[in-house]
C-alpha positions as CSV (number, residue, x, y, z in Angstrom):
1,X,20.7,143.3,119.8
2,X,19.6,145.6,122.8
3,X,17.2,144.5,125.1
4,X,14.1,147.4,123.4
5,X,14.9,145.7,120.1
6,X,13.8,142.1,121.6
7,X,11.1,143.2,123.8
8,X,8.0,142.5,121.4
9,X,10.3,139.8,119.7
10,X,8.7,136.1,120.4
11,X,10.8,133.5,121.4
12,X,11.1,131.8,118.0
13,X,11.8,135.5,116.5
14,X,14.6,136.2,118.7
15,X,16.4,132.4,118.4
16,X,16.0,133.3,114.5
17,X,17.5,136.7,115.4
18,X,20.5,134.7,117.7
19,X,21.2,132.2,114.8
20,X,21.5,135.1,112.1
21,X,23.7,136.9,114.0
22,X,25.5,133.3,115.0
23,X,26.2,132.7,110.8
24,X,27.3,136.3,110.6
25,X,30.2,135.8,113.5
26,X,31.0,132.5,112.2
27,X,31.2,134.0,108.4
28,X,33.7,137.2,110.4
29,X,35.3,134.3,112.3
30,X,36.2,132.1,108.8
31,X,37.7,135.5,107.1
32,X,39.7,136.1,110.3
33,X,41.2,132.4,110.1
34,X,41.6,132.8,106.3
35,X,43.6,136.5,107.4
36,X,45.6,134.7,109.9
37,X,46.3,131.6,107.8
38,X,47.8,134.0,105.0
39,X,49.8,135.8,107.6
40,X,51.1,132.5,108.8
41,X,52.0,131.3,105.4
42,X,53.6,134.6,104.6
43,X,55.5,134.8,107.9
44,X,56.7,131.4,107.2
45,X,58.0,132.4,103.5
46,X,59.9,135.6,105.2
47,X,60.9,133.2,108.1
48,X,62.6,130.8,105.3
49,X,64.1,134.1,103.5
50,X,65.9,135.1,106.6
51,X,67.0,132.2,107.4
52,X,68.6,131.7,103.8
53,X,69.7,135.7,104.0
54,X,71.4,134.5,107.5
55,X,73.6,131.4,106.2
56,X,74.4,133.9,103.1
57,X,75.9,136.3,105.5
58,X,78.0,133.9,107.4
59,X,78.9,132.2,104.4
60,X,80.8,135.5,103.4
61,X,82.1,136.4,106.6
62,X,83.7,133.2,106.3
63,X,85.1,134.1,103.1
64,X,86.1,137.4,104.0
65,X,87.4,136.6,107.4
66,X,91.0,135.9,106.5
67,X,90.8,138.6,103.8
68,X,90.2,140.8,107.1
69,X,92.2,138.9,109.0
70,X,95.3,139.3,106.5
71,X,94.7,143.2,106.5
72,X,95.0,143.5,109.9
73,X,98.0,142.0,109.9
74,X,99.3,143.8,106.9
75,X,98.2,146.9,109.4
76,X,99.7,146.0,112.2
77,X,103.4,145.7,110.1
78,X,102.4,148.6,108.3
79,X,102.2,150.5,111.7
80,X,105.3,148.7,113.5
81,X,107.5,150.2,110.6
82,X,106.1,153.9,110.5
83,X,107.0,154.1,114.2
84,X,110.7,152.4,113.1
85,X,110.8,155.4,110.5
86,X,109.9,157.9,112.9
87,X,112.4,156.4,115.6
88,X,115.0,156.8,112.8
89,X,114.2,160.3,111.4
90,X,114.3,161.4,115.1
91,X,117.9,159.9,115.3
92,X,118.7,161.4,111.4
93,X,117.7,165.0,113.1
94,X,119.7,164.4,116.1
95,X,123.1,163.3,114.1
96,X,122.3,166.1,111.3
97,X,121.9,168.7,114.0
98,X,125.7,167.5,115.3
99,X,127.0,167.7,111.9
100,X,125.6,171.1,111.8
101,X,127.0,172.0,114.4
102,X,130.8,170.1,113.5
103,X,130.5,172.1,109.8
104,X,130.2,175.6,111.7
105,X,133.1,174.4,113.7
106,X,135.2,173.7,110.7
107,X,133.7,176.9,108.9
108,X,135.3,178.8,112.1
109,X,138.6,176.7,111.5
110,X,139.0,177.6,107.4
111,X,138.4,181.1,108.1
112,X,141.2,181.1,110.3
113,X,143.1,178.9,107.7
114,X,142.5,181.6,105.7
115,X,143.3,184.2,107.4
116,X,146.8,182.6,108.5
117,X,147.7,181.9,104.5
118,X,146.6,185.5,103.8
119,X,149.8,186.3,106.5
120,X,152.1,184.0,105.4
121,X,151.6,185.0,101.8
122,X,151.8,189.1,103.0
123,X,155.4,187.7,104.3
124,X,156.4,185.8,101.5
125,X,155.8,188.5,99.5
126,X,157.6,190.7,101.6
127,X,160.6,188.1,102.0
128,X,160.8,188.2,97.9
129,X,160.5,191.7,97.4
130,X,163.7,192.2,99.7
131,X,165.5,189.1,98.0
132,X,165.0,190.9,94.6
């Protein structure tokens, strides 16, 4: 209470006054224990539930650890031989660009073929036709 509101207040009045508004903060003081006592006790219960939700957790990563572990792995071979492959289809491109090459060179050498039977023949022909 302000000082105005006591001032025609006798002494007796204003201890009455104190001790009313005493009960009154002891009555906010036991509902703010009781408040913090519930938060306590449900702080503790989400306390417990992490700590249960925590040893789940690791529980599984320790079951799925070598599963992970195994695909890694698995990976890492998978990997290994794509780079083989690729080493290899580089070499397949280099050999079939040779061949290419060696089949154009033996294209060149049967047209000649060819064109040399084409002559003999021509002469044969010619040989008969004066044998006849």
């Amino acid at each position: 209470m302000g000082e105005e509101n006591t001032k025609d207040l006798t002494t007796d009045e204003m201890l009455r006054m104190l001790i009313a508004d005493m009960r009154d903060l002891k009555k906010t003081v036991s509902g703010l224990e009781a408040t913090v006592s519930g938060i306590d006790s449900r702080l503790n219960v989400v306390e417990s539930e992490l700590t249960s939700l925590t040893q789940k957790v690791d529980e599984r990563l320790h079951d799925t650890r070598p599963m992970w572990q195994a695909i890694h792995a698995q990976t890492e071979k998978l990997t290994e031989k794509v780079e083989d492959l690729s080493e290899n289809v580089a070499g397949m491109n280099e050999t079939l660009k040779h061949f290419r090459y060696q089949l154009e060179d033996i294209a060149v050498v049967h047209q000649e073929l060819k064109a040399v039977q084409r002559e003999h023949r021509k002469r044969l022909e010619a040989l008969e036709e004066k044998a006849a």
